[in-house]
C-alpha positions as CSV (number, residue, x, y, z in Angstrom):
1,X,14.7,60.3,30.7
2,X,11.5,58.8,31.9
3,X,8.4,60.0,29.4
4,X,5.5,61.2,31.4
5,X,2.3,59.6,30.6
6,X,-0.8,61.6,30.7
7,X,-4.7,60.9,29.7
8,X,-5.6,63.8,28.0
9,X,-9.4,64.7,27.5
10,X,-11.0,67.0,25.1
11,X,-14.5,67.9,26.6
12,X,-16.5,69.5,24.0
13,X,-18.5,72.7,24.5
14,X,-22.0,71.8,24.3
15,X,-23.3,68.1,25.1
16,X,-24.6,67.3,21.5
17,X,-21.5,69.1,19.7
18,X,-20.4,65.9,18.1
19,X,-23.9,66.0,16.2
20,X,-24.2,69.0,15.9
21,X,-21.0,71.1,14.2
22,X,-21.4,73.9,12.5
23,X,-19.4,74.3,9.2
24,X,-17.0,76.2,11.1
25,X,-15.9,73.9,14.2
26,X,-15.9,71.0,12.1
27,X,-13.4,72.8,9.7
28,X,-11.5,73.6,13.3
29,X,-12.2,69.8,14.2
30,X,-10.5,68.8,11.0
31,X,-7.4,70.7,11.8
32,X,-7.4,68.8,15.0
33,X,-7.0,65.8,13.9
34,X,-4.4,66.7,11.5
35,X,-2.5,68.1,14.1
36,X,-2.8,65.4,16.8
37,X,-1.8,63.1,13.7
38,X,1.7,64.5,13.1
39,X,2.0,64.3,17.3
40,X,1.5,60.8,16.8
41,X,3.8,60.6,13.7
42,X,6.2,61.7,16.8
43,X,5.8,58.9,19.1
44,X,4.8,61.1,21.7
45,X,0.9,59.7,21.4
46,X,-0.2,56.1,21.6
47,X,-3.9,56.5,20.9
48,X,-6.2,59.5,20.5
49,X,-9.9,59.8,19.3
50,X,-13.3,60.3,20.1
51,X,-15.3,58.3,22.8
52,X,-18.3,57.0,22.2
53,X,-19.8,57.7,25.5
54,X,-23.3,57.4,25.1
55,X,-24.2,60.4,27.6
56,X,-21.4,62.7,25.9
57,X,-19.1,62.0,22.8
58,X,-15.8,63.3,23.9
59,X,-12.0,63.3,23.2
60,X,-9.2,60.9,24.7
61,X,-5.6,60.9,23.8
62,X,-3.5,59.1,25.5
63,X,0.1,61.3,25.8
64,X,4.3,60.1,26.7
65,X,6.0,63.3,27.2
66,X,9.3,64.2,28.8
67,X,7.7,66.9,31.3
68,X,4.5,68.2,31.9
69,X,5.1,71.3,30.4
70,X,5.4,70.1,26.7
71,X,2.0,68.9,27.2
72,X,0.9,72.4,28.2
73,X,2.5,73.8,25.1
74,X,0.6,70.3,22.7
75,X,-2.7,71.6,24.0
76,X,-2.4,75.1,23.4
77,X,-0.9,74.7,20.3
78,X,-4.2,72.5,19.2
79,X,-6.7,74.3,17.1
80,X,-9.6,72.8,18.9
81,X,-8.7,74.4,22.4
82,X,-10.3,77.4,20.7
83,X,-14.1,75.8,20.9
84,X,-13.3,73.0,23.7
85,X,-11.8,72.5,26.9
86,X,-9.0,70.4,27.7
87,X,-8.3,68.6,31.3
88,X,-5.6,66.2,32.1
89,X,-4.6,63.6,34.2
90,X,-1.1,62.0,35.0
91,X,-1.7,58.2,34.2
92,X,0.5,54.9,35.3
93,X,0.6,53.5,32.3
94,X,1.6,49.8,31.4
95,X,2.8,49.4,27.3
96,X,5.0,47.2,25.5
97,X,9.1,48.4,25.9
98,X,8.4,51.5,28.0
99,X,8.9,51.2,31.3
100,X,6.3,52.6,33.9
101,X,6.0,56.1,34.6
């Protein structure tokens, strides 16, 4: 079967919230990057992290699934969907011995 590629953002919940964590949500944060981590121990993410936009740091992942719906169940599985929002878009992507999606 044919994985599913998706770009996956993470938009935080207040514009400075990279700089401005409290203990809490970067203890949640931390979690999230654990857990994204062992998703990528999986082969089912090629690249994930924060962007460095400079109106907005926010998350990217970039996700090869086999259906839309295990993505579903990725994002609400991830600890930082409790103080962030997540949005999603299917993505053509071009990378070495995959074919395209």
């Amino acid at each position: 079967m044919e994985k599913q590629f998706y770009a996956v953002y993470l938009n935080p919940s207040r514009p400075d919230f990279a700089m401005t964590m409290t203990e809490e949500e970067r203890a949640i944060m931390t979690e999230h990057v654990a857990y994204w981590t062992e998703i990528l121990k999986q082969g089912k993410v090629y690249a994930f992290g924060p962007v460095m936009d400079p109106k907005q740091i926010y998350g990217l992942g970039i996700v090869a699934v086999d259906n839309e719906q295990e993505l579903k169940d990725i994002i609400a599985n991830d600890p930082a969907g409790k103080i962030n929002k997540y949005e999603y878009f299917p993505m053509k992507a071009v990378v070495p011995n995959i074919s395209i999606s």
